[in-house]
C-alpha positions in Angstrom: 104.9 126.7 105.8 103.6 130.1 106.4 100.6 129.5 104.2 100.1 126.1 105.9 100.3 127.6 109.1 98.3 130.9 108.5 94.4 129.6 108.5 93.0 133.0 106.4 95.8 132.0 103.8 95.2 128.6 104.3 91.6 128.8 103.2 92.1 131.2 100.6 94.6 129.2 98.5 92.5 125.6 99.3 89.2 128.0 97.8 91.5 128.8 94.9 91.5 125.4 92.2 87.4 125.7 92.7 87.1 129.3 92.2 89.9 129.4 89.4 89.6 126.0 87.9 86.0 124.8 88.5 87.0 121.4 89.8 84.6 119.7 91.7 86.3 119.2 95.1 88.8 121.4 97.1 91.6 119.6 98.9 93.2 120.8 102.5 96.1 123.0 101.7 99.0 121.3 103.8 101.9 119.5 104.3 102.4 115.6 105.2 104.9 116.6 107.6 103.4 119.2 109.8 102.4 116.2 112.4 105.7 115.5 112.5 106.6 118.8 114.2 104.2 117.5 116.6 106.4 114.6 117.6 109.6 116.3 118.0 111.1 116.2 114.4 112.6 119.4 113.2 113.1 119.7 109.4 112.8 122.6 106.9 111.1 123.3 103.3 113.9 123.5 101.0 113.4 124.5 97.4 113.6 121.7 94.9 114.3 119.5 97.8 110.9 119.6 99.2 110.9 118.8 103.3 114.6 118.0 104.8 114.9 116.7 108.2 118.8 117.4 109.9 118.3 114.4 112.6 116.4 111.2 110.5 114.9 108.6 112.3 117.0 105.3 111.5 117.2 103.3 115.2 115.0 102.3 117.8 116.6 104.7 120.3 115.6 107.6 117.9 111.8 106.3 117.2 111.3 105.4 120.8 111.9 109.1 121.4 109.3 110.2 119.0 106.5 112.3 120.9 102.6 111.4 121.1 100.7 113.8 118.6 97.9 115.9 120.0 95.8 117.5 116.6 94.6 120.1 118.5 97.6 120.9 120.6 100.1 120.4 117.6 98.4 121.5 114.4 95.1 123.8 115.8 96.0 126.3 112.5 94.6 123.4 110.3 91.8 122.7 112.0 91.0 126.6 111.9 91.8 126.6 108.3 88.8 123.8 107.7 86.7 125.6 109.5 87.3 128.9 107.5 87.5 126.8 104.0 84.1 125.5 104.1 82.7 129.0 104.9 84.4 130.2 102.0 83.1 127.1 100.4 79.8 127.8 100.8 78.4 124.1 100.2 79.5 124.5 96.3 82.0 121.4 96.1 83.4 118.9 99.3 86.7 119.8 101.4 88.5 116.9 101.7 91.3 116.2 104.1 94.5 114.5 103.9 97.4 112.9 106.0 100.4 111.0 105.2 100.1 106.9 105.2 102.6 105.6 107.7 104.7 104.5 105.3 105.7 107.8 103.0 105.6 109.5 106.2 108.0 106.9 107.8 110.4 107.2 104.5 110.5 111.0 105.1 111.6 110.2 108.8 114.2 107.8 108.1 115.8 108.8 104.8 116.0 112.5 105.5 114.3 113.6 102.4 113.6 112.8 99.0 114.9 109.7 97.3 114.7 107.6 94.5 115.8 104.4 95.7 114.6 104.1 99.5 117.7 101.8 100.7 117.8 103.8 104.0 114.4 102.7 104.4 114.6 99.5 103.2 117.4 99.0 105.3 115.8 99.4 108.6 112.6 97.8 107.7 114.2 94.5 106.8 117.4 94.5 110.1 115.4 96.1 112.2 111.8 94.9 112.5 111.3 96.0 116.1 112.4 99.5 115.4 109.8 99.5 112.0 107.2 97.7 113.4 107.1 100.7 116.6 107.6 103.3 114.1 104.8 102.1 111.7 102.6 101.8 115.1 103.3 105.4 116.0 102.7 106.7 112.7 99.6 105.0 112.0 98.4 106.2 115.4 99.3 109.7 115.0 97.6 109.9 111.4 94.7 108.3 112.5 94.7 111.0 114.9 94.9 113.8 112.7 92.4 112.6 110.0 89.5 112.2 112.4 90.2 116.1 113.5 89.7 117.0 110.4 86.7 115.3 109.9 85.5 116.6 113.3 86.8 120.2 111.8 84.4 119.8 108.8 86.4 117.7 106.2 83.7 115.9 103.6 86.2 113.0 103.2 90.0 112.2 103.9 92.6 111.0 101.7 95.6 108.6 102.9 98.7 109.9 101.0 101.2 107.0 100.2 102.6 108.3 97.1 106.3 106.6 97.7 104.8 102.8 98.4 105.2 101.9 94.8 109.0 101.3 95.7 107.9 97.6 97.3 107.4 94.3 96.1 103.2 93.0 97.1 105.0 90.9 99.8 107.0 93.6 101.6 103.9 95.7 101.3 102.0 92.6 102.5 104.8 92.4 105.6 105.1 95.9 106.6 103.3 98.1 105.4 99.3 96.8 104.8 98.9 96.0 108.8 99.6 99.6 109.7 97.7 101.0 106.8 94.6 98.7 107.5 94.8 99.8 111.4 94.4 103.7 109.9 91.8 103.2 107.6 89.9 100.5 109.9 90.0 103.7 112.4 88.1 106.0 110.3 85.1 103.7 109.3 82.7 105.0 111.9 83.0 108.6 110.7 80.9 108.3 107.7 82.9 110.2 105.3 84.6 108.2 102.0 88.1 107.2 102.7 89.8 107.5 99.6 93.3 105.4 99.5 96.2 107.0 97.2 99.1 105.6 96.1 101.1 105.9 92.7 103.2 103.8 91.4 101.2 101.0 92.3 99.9 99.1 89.5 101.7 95.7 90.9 99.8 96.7 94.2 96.1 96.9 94.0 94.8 94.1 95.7 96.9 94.4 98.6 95.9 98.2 99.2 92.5 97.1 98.6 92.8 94.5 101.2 94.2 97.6 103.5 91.1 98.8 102.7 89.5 102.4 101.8 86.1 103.3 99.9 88.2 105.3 96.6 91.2 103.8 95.6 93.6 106.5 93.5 95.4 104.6 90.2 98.3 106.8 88.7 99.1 107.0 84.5 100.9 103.5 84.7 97.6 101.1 84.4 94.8 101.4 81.8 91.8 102.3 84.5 89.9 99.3 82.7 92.1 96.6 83.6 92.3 98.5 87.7 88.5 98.2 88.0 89.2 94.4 87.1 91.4 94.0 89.5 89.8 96.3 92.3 85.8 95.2 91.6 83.3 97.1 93.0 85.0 100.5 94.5 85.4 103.8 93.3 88.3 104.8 91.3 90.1 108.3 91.4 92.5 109.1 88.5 94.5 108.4 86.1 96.2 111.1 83.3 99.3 111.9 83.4 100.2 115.2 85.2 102.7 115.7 82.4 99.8 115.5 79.8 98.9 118.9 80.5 101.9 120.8 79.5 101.3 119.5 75.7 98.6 120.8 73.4 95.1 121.1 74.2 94.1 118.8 71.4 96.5 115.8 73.2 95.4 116.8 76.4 91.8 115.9 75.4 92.6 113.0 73.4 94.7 111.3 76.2 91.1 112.6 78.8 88.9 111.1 76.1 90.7 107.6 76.1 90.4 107.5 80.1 86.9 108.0 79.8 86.2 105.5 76.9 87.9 102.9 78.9 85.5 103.6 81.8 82.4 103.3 79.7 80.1 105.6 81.7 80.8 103.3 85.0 79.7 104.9 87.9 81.9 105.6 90.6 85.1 106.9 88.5 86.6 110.4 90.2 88.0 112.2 86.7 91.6 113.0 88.2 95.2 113.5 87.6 97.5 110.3 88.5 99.9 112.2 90.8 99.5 116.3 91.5 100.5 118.7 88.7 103.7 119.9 87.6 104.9 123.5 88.8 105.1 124.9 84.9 101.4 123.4 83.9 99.7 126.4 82.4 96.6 127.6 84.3 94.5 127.4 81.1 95.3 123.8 80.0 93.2 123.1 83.5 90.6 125.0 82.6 90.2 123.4 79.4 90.5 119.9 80.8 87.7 120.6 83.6 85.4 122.0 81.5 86.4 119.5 78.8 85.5 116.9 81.6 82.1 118.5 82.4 80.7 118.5 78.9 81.6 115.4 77.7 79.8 113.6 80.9 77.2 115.8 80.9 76.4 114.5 77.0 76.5 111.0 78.3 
């Protein structure tokens, strides 16, 4: 949190993966939650436990109480961080921004932190629709908020971070989440800037995020990328090794690259990524390897 909420650090640790790694992009060092604080929700960063909030959100009494988000009152050390990023930048790679889809962000709220099974959440969604429904309303409101700061601060494109929806069934995502989703994104069309749509877990999901909408749509390890560009047509696809991939060997890590890339037969429009971000213990080096693995074998082709 102090990183995330000290701009200089801020844009010095977003600057890092280009000037370390060679990627082709930088991405906003943050936190999903820091609109939250915004709206009145206290919670903490707790070591292997990620964010922790002491008061969840799990009635209508509690979500009614939740406080309008202001970007520039509530999170101006962002918007400051953008700003310094893309002068750090220099114009050598895109800054793209990110927010929470209304959905992880809402599982956060209500289960407190962390979970594996998402009952708490499932729980209010499906006895208390009114409660959901304003929460989902808020959320979407507040993130559509926050995004087109950051593109107003200088972001080249945003990313909507649903990384827990792969816990639903297409219908409840259908039900409750895609209205709220398609509100957000629907929001940010008349910025300009590619809208990319993230989600893992979500192989049994793709036409109903596509149908939420977004200009990139992010596929994790669990879907050959062939058979997702059948299903998603004409859209650009962002992913899909396995984070885990890069603690083996570099030989396996460039096989495993190698297959992704066969499968996409030179298509235009595929963003070489990982499915999900990378694990804690990934050596520095294996990176390396795989981005300038990436580079040459495109370039050839």
């Amino acid at each position: 949190m102090t990183i995330c909420k000290t701009p200089e650090l801020c844009a010095e640790v977003s600057s890092l993966p280009v000037d370390v790694l060679g990627v082709d992009a930088a991405i906003m060092f943050a936190d999903i939650m820091l609109p939250l604080e915004g709206m009145g929700v206290a919670f903490d960063i707790k070591e292997g436990l990620g964010p922790v909030i002491s008061n969840p959100t799990r009635d209508l009494k509690s979500v009614t109480s939740l406080q309008d988000f202001h970007p520039k009152d509530h999170v101006p050390f962002v918007l400051d961080a953008i700003s310094l990023t893309k002068k750090r930048l220099q114009g050598r790679v895109p800054l793209i921004g990110f927010a929470g889809a209304p959905f992880t962000v809402a599982s956060y709220l209500i289960e407190g932190r962390s979970t594996r099974d998402f009952v708490k959440t499932k729980m209010l969604m499906y006895r208390d629709l009114k409660a959901w429904e304003l929460l989902m309303d808020k959320l979407a409101g507040a993130m559509s908020a926050y995004l087109r700061a950051q593109v107003d601060a200088g972001v080249d494109a945003v990313q909507l971070f649903d990384s827990w929806v792969g816990c639903l069934s297409p219908a409840d995502y259908q039900r409750y989440v895609l209205p709220y989703s398609r509100r957000l994104l629907d929001d940010l069309k008349d910025l300009g800037v590619p809208r990319i749509h993230f989600g893992t877990g979500t192989a049994t999901l793709l036409e109903e995020m596509k149908e939420a909408g977004g200009d990139v749509f992010s596929i994790d390890w669990r879907i050959p990328i062939d058979q997702a560009w059948q299903r998603l047509g004409d859209v650009a696809i962002q992913g899909n090794l396995d984070p885990a991939i890069l603690l083996a060997d570099i030989n396996t890590i460039k096989k495993q690259a190698t297959e992704i890339l066969k499968r996409n037969s030179g298509r235009r429009g595929h963003i070489f990524s990982l499915g999900h971000g990378m694990l804690p213990n990934t050596p520095t080096e294996n990176v390396i390897e795989l981005v300038n693995f990436i580079h040459a074998y495109t370039k050839e082709r």
